[in-house]
N, C-alpha and C positions, 0 to 999 in steps of 0.2 A: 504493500500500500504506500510505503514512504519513498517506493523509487515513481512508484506512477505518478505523485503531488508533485516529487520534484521534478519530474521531468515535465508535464503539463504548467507546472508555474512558473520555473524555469525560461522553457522555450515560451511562454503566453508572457512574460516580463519583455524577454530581447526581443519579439517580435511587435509587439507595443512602445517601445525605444526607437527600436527603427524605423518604423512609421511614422513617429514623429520629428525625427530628423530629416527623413525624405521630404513630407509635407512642409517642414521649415524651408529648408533646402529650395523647395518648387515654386513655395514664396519669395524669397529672396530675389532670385530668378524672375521673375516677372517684374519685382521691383527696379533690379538692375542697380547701378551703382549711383549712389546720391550720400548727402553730406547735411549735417544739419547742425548749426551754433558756430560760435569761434571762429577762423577766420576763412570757412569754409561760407558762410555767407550770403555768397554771389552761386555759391554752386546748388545742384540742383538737389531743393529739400526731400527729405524721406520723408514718406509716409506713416499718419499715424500707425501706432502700432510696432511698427518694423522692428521696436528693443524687446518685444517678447518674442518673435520671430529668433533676435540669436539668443536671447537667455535659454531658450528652450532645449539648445542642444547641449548645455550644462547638464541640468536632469538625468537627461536622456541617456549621455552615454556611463553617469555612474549608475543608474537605470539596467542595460545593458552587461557593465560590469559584474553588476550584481544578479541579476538573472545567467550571466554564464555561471557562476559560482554557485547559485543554489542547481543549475544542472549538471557541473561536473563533480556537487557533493552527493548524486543522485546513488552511486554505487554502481553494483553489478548486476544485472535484470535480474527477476526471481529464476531460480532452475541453471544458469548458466556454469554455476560454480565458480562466476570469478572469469572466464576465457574468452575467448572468440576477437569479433572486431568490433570497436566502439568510435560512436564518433567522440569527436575531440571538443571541449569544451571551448579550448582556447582558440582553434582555428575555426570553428562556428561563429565565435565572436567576432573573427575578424571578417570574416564571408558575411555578416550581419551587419556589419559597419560598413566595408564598401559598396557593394554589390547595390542594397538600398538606396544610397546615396548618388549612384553612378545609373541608376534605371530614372529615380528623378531628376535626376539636370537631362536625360535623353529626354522625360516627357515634358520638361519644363523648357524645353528648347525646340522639339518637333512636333509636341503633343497639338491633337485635334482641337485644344482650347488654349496652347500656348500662346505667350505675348510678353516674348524676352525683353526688358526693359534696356536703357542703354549700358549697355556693356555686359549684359545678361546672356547673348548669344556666345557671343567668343570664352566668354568662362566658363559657360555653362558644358562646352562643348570638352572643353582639356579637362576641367572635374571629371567629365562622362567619362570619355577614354580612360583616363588615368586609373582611374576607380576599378572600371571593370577591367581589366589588366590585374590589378592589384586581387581582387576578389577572384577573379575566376582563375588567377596563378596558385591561391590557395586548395583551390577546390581538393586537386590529387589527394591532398594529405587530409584529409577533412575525417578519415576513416583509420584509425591504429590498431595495431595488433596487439592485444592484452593478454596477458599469459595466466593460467591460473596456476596455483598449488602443482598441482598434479601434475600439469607439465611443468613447472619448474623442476620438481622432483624428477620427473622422467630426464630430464636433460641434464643431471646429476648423475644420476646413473648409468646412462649413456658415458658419459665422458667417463665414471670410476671404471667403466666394462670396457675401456679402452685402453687402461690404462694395463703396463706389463703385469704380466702375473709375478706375485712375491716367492723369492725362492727358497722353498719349503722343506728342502732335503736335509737330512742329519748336518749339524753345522758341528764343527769341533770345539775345543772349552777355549776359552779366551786363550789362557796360558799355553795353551798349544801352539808348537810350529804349525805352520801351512803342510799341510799333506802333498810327498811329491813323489813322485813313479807313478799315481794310482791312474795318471789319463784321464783326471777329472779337476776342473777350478772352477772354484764359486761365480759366481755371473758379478761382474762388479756395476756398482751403481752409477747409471749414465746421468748426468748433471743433466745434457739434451733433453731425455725423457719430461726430468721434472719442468724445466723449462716451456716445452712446447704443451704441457698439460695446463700449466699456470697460462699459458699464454689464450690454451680453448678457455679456461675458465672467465678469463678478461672479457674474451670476446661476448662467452654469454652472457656475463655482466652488463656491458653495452648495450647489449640488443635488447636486456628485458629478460631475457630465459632466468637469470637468478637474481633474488634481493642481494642487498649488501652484506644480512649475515649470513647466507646461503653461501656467498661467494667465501666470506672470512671463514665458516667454514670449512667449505671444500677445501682451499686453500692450505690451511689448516692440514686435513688428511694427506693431503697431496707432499706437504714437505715432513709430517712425521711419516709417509708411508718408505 
């Protein structure tokens, strides 16, 4: 129940923010560029209004901010166990910032009711592009790979089943010389091994396959083995 709230008030918070930035945005745009007090004057006065027009995107985007946050504290769906692909909190938010903002300067510049004010066209047009560019570069990553328990664990032992087998034959007493004529010597311990084992365990580190005390850990085994 407490991932479906967060996720429905979540996304209904950033999807409410952004609309009202568009809408600000499409205002603006129509208004076009004007100047009002001080030694601006002689130039061409804004329209009532126009300072709630930019307060509004104050709001909006800690608005936004805070609606990513209550959906990327949503968790892992019910049943998943934690795995799979999710999307991303943080690049939804970014995809919610431009993308919106980059469809309204398009309708507030070509739209069937637009009426770009002076200087409203030319800006409205490099916001557009810019924007969508920016948004729709994010999209690819919009979706990450989560790991759960289980595969982390799996990819643990994976990597210890890879590792050489310990050599388990009768070993002689400390104080013994080394055994010689028999055509047999102990396997010595390759530094290499340990090495390139630490170095699979980094990698899964990186990628997500283990948490940090998974890794300390392993790690752990890896150089008392």
């Amino acid at each position: 129940m407490k991932y479906f709230l967060r996720t429905v008030l979540g996304l209904g918070l950033m999807v409410l923010c952004a609309t009202l930035m568009a809408y600000a945005l499409y205002q603006l745009l129509q208004v076009g560029t004007c100047a009002s007090g001080g030694p601006y004057v002689s130039a061409r006065q804004c329209p009532t209004g126009i300072e709630r027009l930019i307060i509004a995107f104050f709001p909006a985007v800690i608005g936004l901010m805070v609606g990513a946050g209550v959906y990327g504290a949503r968790g892992a769906p019910p049943g998943s166990e934690g795995g799979g692909r999710r999307v991303s909190a943080l690049v939804l938010l970014w995809c919610l910032v431009f993308l919106p903002l980059s469809f309204a300067s398009f309708w507030g510049v070509w739209g069937p009711d637009a009426n770009p004010g002076p200087g409203g066209e030319e800006g409205g047009l490099i916001v557009a592009f810019l924007f969508a560019l920016m948004g729709l570069g994010a999209l690819p990553f919009l979706f990450r790979r989560v790991t759960s328990p289980a595969e982390r664990q799996a990819a643990m032992e994976r990597l210890l089943g890879r590792m050489p087998d310990r050599w388990t034959g009768p070993r002689p007493p400390a104080s013994a010389p080394p055994a010689t004529g028999t055509g047999f010597t102990p396997p010595a311990a390759s530094g290499g091994d340990v090495v390139s084992k630490l170095e699979r365990a980094n990698r899964l580190r990186a990628e997500g396959a283990l948490t940090e005390a998974e890794y300390e850990r392993l790690k752990a085994e890896i150089l008392g083995g």
